[in-house]
N, C-alpha and C positions, 0 to 999 in steps of 0.2 A: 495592687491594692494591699494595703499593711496595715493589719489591726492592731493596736495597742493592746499591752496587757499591760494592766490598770489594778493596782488594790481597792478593794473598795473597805474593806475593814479588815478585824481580827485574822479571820477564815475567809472571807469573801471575794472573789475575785470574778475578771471579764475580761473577755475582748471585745475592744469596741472601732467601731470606725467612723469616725467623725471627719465631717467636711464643714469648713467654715465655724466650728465651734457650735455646728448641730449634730447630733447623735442622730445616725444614719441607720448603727446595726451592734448589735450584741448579745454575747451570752453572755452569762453566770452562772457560776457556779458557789460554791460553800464545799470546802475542804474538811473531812470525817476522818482521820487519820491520814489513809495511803487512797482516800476513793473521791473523786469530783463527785459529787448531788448538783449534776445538771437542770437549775431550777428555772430560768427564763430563755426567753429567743426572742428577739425582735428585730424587723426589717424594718424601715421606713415604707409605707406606699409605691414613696418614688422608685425604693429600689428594688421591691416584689417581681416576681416572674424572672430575677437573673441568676436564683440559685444560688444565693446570698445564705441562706439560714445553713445552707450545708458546705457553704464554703466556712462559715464559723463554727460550727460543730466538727467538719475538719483539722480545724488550727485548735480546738481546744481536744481532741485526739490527741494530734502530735504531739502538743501539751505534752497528755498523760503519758502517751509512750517516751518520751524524753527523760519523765519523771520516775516511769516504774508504777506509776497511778494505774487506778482502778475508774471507769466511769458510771455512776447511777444514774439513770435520766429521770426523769421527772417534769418537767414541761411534758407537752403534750408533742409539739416538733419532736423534740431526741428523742421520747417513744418508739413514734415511726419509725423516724429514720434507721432506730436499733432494730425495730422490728423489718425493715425494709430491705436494710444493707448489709450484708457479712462482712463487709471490711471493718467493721467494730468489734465483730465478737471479741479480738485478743483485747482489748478495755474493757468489754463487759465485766462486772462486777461476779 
């Protein structure tokens, strides 16, 4: 499964996973210097309960560790998940 990273404007960015030219799954973010403001997550219906929202909160991780980035969440998913998981603390903000 290979999520696209996509600009979406100035600062704005996502990965997204599209099938057939339908948006299945994605995050975004907004870039503040050196930090991701993880603002959205969305799965499709169809593709809920496969553990999808943290396989794309994972690739936009590796993102920030690639980059040297910092991550904020802000949706209410990457909350949890940062309150959930310690394998983010080295991107917490």
């Amino acid at each position: 499964m290979d999520f696209n990273l996509t600009e979406l404007g100035s600062d704005e960015f996502a990965y997204r996973l599209e099938e057939e030219g339908v948006m299945k799954a994605e995050i975004t973010w907004t870039m503040l210097a050196d930090v991701m403001i993880i603002e959205h997550t969305f799965v499709d219906e169809t593709m809920r309960g496969q553990g999808m929202a943290k396989k794309l909160l994972d690739q936009a991780a590796n993102y920030a560790r690639d980059n040297n980035y910092k991550m904020e969440p802000v949706c209410s998913y990457a909350v949890t998940a940062f309150d959930r998981y310690k394998e983010y603390d080295d991107v917490k903000v």
